[in-house]
C-alpha positions as CSV (number, residue, x, y, z in Angstrom):
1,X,200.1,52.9,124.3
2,X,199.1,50.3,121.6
3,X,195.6,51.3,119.6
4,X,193.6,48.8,117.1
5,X,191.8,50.4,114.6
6,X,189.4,47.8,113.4
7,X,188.2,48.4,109.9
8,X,189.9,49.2,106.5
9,X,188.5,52.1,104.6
10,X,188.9,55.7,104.5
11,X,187.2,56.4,107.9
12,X,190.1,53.9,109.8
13,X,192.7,55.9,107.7
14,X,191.3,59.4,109.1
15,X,190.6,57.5,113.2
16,X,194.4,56.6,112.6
17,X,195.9,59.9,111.2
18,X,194.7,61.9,114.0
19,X,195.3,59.3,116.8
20,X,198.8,59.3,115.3
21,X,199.3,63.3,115.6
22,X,198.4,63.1,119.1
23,X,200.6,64.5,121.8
24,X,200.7,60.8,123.6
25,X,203.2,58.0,122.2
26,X,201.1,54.9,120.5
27,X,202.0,52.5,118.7
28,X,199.2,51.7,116.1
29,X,197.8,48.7,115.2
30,X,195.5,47.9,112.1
31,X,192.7,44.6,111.2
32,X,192.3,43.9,108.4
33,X,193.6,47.6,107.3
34,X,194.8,48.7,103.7
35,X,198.2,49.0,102.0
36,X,197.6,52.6,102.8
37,X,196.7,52.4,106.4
38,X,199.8,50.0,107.3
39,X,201.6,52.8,106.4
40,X,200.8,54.5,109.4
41,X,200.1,50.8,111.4
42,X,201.5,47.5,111.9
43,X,199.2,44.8,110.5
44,X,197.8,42.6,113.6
45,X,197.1,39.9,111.0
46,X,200.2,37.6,110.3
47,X,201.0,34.9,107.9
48,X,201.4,32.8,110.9
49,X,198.7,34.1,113.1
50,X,195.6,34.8,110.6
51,X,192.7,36.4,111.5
52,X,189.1,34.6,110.5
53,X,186.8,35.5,113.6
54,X,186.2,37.6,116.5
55,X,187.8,35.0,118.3
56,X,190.8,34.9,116.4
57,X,190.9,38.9,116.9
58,X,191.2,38.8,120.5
59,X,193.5,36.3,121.0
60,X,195.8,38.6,118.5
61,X,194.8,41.6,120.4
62,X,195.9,39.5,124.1
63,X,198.7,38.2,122.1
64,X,200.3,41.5,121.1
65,X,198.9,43.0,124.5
66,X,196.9,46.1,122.4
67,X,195.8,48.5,125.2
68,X,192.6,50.1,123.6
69,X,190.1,48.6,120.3
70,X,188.6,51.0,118.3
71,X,185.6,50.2,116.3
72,X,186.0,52.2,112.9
73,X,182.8,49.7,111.2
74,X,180.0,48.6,111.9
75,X,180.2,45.1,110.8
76,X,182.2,43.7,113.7
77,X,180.5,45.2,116.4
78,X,176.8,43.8,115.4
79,X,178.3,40.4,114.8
80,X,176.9,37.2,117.1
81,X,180.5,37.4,119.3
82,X,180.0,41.1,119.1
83,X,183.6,42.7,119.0
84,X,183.1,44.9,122.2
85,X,181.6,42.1,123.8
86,X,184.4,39.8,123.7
87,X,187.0,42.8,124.7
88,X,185.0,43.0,127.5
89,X,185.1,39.3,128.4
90,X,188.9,39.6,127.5
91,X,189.2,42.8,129.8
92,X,190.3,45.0,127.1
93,X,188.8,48.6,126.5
94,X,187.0,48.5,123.5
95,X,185.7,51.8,121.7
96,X,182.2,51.3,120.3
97,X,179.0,49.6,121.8
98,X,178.2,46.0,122.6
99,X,176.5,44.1,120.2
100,X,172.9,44.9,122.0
101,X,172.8,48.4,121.9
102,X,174.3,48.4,118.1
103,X,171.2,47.0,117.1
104,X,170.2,51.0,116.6
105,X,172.3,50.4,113.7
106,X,171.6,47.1,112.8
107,X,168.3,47.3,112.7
108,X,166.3,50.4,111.4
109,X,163.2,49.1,113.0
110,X,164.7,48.4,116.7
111,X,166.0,52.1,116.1
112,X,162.4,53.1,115.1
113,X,160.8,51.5,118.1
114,X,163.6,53.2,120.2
115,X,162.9,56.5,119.0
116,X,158.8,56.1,118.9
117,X,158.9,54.5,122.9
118,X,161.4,57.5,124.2
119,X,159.3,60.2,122.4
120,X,162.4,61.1,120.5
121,X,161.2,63.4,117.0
122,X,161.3,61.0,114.0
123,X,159.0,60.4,111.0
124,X,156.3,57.7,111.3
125,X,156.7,54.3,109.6
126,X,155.3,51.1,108.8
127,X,157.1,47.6,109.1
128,X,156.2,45.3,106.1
129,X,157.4,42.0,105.0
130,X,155.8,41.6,101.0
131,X,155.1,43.8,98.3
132,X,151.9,43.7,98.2
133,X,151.9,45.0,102.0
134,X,154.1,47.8,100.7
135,X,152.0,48.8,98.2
136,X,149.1,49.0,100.3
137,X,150.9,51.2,103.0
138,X,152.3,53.2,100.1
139,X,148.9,53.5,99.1
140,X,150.2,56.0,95.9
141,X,151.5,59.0,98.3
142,X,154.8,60.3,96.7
143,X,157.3,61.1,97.8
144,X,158.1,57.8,100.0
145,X,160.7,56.6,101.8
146,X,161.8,52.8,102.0
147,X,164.4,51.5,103.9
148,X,165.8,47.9,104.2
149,X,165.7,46.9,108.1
150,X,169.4,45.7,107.9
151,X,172.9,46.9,107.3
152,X,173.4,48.0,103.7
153,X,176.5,49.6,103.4
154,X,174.5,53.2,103.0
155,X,172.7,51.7,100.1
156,X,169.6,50.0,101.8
157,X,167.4,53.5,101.8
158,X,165.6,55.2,99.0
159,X,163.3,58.8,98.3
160,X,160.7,57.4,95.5
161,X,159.2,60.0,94.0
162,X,157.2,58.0,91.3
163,X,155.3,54.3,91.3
164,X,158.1,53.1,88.7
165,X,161.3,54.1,91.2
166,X,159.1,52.4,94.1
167,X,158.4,49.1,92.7
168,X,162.2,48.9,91.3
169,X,163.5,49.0,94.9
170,X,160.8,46.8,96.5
171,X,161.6,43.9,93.9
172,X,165.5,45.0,95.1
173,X,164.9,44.6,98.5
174,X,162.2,42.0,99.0
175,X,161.7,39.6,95.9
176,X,165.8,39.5,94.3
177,X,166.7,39.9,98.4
178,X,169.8,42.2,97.1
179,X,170.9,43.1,101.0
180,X,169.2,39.5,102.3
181,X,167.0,38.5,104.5
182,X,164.8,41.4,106.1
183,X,161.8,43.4,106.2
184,X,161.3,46.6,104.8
185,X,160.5,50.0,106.5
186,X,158.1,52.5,104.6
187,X,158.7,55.8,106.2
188,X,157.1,59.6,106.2
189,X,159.0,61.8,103.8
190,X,161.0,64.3,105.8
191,X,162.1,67.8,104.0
192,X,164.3,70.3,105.2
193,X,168.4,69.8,104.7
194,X,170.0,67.2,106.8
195,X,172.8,67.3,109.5
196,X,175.3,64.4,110.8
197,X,175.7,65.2,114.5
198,X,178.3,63.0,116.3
199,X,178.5,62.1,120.0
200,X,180.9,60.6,122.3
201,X,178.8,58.5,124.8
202,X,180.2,57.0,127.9
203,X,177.4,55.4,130.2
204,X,175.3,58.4,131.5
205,X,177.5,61.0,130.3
206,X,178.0,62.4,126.7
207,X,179.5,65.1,124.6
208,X,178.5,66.5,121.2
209,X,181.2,66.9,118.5
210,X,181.4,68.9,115.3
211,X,178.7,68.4,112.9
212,X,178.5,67.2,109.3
213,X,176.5,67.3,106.3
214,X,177.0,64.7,103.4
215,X,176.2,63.6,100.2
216,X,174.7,60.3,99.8
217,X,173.6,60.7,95.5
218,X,176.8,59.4,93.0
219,X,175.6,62.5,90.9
220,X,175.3,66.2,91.4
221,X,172.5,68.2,92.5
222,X,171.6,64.9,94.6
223,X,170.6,62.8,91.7
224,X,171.3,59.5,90.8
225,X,171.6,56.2,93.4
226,X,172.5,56.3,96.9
227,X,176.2,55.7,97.5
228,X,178.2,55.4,101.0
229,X,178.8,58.6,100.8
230,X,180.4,61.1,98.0
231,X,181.9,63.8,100.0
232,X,181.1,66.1,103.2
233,X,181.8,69.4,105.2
234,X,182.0,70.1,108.7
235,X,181.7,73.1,110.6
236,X,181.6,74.2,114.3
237,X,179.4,77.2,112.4
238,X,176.7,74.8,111.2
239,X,175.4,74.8,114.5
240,X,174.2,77.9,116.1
241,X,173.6,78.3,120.1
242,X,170.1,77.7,120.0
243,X,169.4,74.9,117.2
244,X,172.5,73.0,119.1
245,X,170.9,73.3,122.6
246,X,167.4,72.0,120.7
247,X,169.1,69.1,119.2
248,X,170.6,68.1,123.0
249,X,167.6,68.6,124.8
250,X,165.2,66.9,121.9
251,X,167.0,64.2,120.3
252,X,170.4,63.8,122.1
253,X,170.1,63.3,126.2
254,X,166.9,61.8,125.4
255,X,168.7,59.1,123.3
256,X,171.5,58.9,126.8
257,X,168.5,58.4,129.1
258,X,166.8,56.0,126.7
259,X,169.9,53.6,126.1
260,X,170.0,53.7,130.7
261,X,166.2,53.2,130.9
262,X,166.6,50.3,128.4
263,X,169.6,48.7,129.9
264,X,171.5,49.2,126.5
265,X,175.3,50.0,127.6
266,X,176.6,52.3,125.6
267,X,181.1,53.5,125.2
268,X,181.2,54.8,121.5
269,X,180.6,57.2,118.8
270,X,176.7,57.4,117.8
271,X,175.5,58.9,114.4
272,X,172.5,61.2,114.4
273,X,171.4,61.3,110.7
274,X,169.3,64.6,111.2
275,X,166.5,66.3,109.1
276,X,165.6,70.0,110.1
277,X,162.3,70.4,109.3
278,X,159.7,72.7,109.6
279,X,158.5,71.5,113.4
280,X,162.3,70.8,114.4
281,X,164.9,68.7,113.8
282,X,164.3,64.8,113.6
283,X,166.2,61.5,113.7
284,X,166.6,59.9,110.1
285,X,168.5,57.3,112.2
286,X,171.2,56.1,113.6
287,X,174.6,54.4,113.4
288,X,176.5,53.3,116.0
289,X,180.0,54.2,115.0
290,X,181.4,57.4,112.8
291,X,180.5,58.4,109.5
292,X,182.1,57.8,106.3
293,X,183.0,60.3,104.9
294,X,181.9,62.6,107.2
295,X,184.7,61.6,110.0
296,X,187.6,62.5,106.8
297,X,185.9,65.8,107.0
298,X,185.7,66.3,110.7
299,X,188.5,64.5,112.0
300,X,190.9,66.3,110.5
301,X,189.6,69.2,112.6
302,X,190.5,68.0,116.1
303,X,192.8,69.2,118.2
304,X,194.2,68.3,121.4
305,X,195.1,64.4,122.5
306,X,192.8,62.2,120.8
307,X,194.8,58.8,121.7
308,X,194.0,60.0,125.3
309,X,190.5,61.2,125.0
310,X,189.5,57.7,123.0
311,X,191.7,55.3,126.1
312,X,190.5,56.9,128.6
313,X,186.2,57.1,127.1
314,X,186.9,53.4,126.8
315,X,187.8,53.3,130.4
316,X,184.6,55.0,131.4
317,X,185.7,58.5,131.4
318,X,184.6,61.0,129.5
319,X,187.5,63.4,128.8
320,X,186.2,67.0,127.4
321,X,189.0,68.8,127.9
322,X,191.3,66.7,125.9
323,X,190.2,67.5,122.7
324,X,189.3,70.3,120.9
325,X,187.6,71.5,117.2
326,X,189.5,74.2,115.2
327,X,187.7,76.6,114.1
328,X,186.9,77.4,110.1
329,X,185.7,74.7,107.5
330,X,186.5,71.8,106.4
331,X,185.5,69.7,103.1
332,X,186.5,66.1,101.7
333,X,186.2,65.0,98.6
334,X,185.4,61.3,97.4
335,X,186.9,59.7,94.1
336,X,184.9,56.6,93.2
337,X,186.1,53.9,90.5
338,X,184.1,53.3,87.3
339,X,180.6,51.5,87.3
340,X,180.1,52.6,91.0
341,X,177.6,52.5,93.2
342,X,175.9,49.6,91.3
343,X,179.7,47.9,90.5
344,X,183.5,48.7,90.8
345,X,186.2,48.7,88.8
346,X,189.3,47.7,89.9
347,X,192.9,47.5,89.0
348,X,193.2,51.1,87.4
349,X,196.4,53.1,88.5
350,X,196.0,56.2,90.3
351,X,198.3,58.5,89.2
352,X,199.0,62.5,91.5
353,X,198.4,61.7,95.1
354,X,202.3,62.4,95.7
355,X,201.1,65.7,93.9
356,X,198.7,67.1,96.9
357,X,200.1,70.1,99.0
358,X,198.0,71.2,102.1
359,X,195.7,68.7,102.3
360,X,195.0,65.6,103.3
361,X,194.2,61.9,101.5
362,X,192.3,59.5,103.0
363,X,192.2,55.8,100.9
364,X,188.9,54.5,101.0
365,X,189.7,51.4,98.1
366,X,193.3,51.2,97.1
367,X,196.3,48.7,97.1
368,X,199.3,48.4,95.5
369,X,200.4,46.7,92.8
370,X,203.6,44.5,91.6
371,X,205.0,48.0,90.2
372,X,204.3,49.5,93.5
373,X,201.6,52.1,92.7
374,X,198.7,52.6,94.2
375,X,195.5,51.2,92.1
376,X,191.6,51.0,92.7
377,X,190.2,48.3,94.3
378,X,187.0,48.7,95.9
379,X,183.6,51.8,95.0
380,X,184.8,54.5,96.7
381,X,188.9,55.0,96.3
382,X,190.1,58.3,97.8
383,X,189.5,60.7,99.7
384,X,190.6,64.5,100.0
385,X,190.0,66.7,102.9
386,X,190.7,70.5,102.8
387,X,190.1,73.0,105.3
388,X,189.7,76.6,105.3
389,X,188.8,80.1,106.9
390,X,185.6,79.8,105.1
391,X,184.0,77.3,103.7
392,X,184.1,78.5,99.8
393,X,188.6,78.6,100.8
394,X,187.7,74.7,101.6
395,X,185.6,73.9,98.7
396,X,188.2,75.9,96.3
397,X,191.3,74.2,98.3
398,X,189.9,70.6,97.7
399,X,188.9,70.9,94.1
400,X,192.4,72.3,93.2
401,X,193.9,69.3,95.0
402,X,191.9,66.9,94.5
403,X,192.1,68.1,90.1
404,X,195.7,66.6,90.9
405,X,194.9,63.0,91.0
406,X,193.5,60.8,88.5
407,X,192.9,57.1,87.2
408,X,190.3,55.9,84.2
409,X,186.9,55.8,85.2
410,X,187.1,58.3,88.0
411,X,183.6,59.7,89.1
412,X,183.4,62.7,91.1
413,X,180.8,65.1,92.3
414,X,181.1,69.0,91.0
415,X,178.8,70.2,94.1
416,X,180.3,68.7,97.5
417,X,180.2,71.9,100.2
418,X,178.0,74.1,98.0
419,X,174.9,72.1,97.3
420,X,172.6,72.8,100.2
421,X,174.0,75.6,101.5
């Protein structure tokens, strides 16, 4: 079987890893992928056959007769061709939604509409195009949250807790335009800690999969600007019985029924960015595809024939039984270059990762240079994932591991798998 993994970061590396330790025979496939990732996959990109649009991606994908597309970003899938929608045109099965229902992504106030019209649990909001509209809905009541309508890499939301952090990301967002063209969401303040749940959806039928919690702040103790993501755990034991059948029956088959009743197909991973409140648990939002970092945490938990499971969801059938989640924990660990979130550095060797033993590194923003070694190039740069019996034997396993690799300007936080817990 021959599987595209489209995307190039440290969540394609972990999609690929555990397609490739699945029981079926594939032969992998990788756009625009990493030096790290063709390690594991054959480029689909040529000298003689580049790839410059969605276009240009199918025909490669007809041309080297890939049997199954998987959507490891966002980006392509909310595009004007819409990658799933041309697969589907083309009559290849594509994993991740057409370009009309990933507008939950795309858009944080389609998604907020969504949840508001299916009586889905969320915070309430307020649309606004100027800052002086802002202001006025802010109306001084602290703590806020703002979020930029569009895609933003994980950087478009804030929690301003003061006038002075408000009006620096307004004039961000809406007068220096630092994501583009967009309006702006001002949102209810949500407390309680947050959970990533992740759901395969085919059509009418779904299936919830280990959850997740990460860390957004570059600093510890949740401090300091929002990044993609600094690091994560996973853990069957993060859900009990009853919180997990209140999180189906409130949030989850709601969202199922809503995307029918909307005419919004739907074949794909969705996101459920969670708060648990007081009242319950409530959507954040959502993204139409797997975390990053979260899937280098949980992916590394399944078990069972994930090549298989993803072919055949892609098909239109769902596949339970083909997969499974060990049990125990299971912690990554991001490595982000110097000057990140607000820059990166790049070019600084990365010296250890042959030096790791039992666990597992996922390259979020490498390449290799003339000598052959692996240097930064891009915010976030590795990734370790540990597991464990417990999650303090995770958090111990992927420190000691993850001490092992270095390169100038590394940033790291002290606190992933132990802060909020």
């Amino acid at each position: 079987m021959k599987i595209l993994v489209v995307g190039k970061g440290g969540r394609e590396h972990a999609i690929l890893t555990a397609i490739s330790e699945s029981p079926t025979e594939t032969e992998l496939y990788s756009f625009p992928g990493s030096d790290a990732i063709f390690e594991l996959a054959k480029p689909l990109a040529t000298e003689a056959h580049p790839i410059e649009s969605v276009s240009s991606l199918i025909a490669a994908i007809l041309r080297d007769k890939i049997d199954l597309c998987v959507a490891g970003e966002e980006s392509y899938l909310v595009r004007e061709e819409g990658l799933a929608n041309a697969c589907a045109e083309a009559g290849v099965p594509c994993w991740g939604p057409p370009k009309e229902s990933a507008r939950l992504e795309a858009s944080k106030e389609f998604a907020k509409e969504f949840l508001v019209r299916h009586g889905i649990p969320t915070g309430g909001y307020a649309s606004v195009n100027a800052i002086a509209e802002a202001r006025a809905t802010i109306a001084g009541n602290y703590p806020t949250v703002l979020k930029f309508d569009g895609l933003a890499a994980g950087k478009g939301g804030a929690v301003c807790r003061d006038e002075a952090s408000t009006e620096e990301f307004l004039n961000e967002v809406l007068v220096e335009r630092k994501f583009g063209e967009g309006r702006l969401l001002v949102e209810e303040f949500l407390e309680g800690p947050e959970i990533s749940i992740f759901v395969s959806i085919v059509d009418r039928d779904y299936q919830i999969l280990a959850p997740a919690r990460d860390y957004k702040r570059i600093f510890d103790a949740d401090e300091g600007p929002n990044t993609g993501g600094m690091g994560a755990v996973s853990s069957l034991e993060m859900l009990d019985d009853e919180l997990r059948r209140t999180i189906d029956e409130t949030i989850v088959r709601p969202t199922v029924e809503g995307l029918i009743a909307d005419g919004l197909p739907y074949r794909g991973f969705l996101y459920f960015g969670l708060m648990l409140t007081a009242d319950g648990p409530k959507v954040i939002e959502y993204n139409c595809r797997f975390g990053d970092p979260e899937a280098e945490a949980v992916l590394p938990m399944i078990r069972g024939d994930f090549a298989n499971y993803l072919f055949e969801a892609a098909k239109g059938n769902l596949r339970p039984d083909l997969i499974s989640f060990s049990e125990g924990w299971s912690v990554c660990l991001v490595s982000a270059s110097a000057g990140y979130p607000a820059t990166s550095r790049s070019g600084d060797v990365i010296t250890g990762i042959d030096q790791v033993d039992g666990a597992r590194v996922f390259h979020a923003g490498t390449r290799r240079n003339a000598a052959g070694d692996y240097e930064t190039a891009g915010g976030r740069v590795l990734v370790v994932s540990a597991s464990g019996t417990t999650r303090a034997e995770a958090v111990e396993k992927v420190y000691r591991e993850s001490d092992k690799i270095d390169f100038p300007g590394r940033q790291r936080r002290s606190d992933i798998g132990t802060r909020s817990f």
